[in-house]
RODO-2510 file (C-alpha; in nm, 4 decimals, decimal comma):
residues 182
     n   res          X          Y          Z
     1     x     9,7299     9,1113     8,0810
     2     x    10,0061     9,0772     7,8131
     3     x     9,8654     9,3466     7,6430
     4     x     9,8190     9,5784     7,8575
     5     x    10,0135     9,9232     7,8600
     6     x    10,2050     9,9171     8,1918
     7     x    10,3073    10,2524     8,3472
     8     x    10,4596    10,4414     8,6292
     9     x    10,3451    10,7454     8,7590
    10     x    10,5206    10,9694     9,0595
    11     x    10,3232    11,2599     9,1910
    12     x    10,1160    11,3737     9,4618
    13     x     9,7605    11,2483     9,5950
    14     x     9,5152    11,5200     9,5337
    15     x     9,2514    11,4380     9,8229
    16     x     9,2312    11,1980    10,0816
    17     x     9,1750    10,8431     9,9146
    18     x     8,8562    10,7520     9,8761
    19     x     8,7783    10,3863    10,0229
    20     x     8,4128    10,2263     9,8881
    21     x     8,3122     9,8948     9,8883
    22     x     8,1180     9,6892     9,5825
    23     x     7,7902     9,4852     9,6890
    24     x     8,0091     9,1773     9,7003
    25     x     8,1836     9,3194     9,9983
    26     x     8,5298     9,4245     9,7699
    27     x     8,7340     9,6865     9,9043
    28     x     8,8472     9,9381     9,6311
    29     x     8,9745    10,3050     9,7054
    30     x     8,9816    10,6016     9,3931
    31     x     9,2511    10,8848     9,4392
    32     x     9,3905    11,1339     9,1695
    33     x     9,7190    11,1615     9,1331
    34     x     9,9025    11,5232     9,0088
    35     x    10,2192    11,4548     8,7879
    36     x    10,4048    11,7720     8,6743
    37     x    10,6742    11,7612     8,4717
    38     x    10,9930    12,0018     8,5278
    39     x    11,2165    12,1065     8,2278
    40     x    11,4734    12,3423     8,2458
    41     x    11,4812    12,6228     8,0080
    42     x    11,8454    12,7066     7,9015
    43     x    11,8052    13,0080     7,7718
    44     x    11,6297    13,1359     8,1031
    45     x    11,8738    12,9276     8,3060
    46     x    11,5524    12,7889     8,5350
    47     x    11,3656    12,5238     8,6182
    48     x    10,9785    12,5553     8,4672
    49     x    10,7229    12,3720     8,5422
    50     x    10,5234    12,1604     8,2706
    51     x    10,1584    12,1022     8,2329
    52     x    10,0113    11,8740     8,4717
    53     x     9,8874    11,5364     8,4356
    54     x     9,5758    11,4408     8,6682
    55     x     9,5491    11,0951     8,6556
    56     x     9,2376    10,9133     8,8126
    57     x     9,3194    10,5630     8,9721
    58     x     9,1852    10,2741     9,1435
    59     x     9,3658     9,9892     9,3613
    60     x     9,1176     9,7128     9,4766
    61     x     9,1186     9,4622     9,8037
    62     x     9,3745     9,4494    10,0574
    63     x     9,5632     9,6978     9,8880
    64     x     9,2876     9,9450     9,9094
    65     x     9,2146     9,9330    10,2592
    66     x     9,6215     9,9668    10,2869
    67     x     9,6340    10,2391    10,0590
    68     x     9,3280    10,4548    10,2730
    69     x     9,4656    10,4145    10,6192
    70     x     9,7821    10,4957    10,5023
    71     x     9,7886    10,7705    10,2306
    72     x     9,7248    11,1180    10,2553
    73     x     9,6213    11,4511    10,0306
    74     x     9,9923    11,5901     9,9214
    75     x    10,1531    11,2734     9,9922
    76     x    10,3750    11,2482     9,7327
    77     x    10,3497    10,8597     9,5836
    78     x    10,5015    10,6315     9,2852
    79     x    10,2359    10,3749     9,1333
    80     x    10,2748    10,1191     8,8972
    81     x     9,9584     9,9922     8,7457
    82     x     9,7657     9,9259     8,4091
    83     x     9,6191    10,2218     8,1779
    84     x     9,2343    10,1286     8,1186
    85     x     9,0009    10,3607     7,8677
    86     x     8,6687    10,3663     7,9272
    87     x     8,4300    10,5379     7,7355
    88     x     8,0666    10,7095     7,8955
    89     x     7,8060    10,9475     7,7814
    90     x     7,7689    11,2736     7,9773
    91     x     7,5456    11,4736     8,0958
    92     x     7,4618    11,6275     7,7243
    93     x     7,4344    11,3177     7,5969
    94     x     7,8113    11,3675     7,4605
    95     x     8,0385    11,0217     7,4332
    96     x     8,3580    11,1305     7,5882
    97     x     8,6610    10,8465     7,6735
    98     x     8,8416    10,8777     8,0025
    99     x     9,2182    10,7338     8,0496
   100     x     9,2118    10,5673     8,4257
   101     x     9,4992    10,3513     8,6061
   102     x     9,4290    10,0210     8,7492
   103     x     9,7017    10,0347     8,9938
   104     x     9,9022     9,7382     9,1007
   105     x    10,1874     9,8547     9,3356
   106     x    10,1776    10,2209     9,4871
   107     x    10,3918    10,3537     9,7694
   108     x    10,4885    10,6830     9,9082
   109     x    10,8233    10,8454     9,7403
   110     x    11,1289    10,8743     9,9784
   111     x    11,3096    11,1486     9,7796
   112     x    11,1186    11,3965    10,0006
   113     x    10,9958    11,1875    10,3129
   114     x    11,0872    10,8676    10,5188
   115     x    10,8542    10,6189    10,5895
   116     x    10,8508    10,3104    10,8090
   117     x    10,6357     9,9460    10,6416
   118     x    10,4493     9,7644    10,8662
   119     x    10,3139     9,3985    10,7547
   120     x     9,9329     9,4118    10,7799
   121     x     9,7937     9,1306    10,9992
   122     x     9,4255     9,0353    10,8099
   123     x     9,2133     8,7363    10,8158
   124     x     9,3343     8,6067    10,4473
   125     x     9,7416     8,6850    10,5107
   126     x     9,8861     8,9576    10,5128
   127     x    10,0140     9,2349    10,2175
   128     x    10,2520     9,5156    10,2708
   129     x    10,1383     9,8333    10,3509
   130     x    10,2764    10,1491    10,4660
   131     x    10,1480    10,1699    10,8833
   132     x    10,3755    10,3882    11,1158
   133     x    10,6664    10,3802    11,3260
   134     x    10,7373    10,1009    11,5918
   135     x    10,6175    10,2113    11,9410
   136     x    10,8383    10,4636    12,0582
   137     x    10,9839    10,5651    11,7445
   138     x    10,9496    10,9182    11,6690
   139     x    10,6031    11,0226    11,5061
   140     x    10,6072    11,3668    11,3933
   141     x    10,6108    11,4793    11,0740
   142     x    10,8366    11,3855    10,7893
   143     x    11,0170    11,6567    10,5734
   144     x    10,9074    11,8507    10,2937
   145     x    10,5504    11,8444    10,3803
   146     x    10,4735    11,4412    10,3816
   147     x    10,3676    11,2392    10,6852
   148     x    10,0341    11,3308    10,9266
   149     x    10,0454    11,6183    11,1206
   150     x     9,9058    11,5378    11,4769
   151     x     9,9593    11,2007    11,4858
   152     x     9,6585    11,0996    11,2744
   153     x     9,6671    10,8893    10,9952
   154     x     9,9697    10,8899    10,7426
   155     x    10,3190    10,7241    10,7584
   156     x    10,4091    10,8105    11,1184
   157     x    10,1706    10,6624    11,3110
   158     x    10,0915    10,3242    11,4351
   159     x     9,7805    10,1670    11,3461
   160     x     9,5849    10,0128    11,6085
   161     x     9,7106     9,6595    11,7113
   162     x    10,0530     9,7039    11,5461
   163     x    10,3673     9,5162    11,6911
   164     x    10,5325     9,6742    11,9764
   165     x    10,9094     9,6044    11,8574
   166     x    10,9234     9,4207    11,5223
   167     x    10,6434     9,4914    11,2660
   168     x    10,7506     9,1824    11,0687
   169     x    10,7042     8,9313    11,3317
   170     x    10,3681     8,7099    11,2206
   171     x    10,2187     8,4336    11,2910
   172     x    10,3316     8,1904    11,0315
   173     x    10,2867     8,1373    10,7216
   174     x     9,9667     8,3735    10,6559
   175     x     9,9833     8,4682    10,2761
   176     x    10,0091     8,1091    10,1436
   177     x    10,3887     8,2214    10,0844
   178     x    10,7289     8,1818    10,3621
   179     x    10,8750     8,4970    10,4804
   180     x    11,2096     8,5336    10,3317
   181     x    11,4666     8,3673    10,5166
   182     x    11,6600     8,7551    10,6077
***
């Protein structure tokens, strides 16, 4: 861990996460994330985009199942996590080396979009993650592009058996940790 090369990465989620599970019964979801830089060129007096930076990552357990019901294609996302190189043979018998991130936080960006956090009630406590509005809070779509459209899936809607009123009500201490006193 002390050695390992921690980064952050903002950009948008290429597909729909992708949520598997190992033979142990381990949730992890895999999701690219698209990073482009912008520069602006002075002597053209614009903004230009850079080259992209596709970015393959993984997020594992409670997290994972988080990250799937709540993240989107095009949602636009910041994620801290842990570079990993792995190296493979391909198809032509090539050895190629592949730059993944093991990613430890993730969460959608609200430069562009608004999102409400709902605390996930599971059997071993629960971990952040990003569910939907309160009942009777607006659900549509947030702006510049982000959100669900129709009410499925996304930010802005509420998962099935979420709190009516206050999405941080529990029942106790369920993460081995006490809510913060505010």
């Amino acid at each position: 861990m002390a050695n390992d090369t921690v980064i952050t990465v903002i950009g948008n989620l290429t597909a729909d996460p992708e949520l598997r599970f190992t033979q142990s019964g381990i949730a992890v979801a895999s999701f690219t994330i698209a990073s482009t830089p912008r520069m602006f060129d002075r002597q053209a007096n614009e903004w230009k985009d850079g080259e992209a930076l596709f970015l393959r990552c993984s997020i594992w357990r409670d997290a994972a199942e988080n990250v799937a019901e709540s993240l989107e294609k095009g949602t636009r996302v910041v994620a801290q996590g842990r570079l990993k190189q792995r190296s493979f043979t391909d198809r032509e018998g090539q050895n190629r080396t592949s730059i993944e991130l093991d990613v430890d936080e993730i969460g959608p960006s609200l430069k562009y979009a608004t999102a409400k956090a709902n605390k996930v009630q599971r059997g071993g406590g629960g971990r952040g993650g990003f569910g939907g509005a309160p009942q009777g809070a607006p659900q549509g779509g947030a702006p510049g592009g982000y959100g669900n459209q129709g009410g499925q899936g996304g930010f802005n809607s509420a998962p099935q058996g979420a709190p009516a009123a206050d999405p941080w009500a529990g029942g106790g201490n369920q993460g081995g940790y006490d809510d913060p006193p505010f």
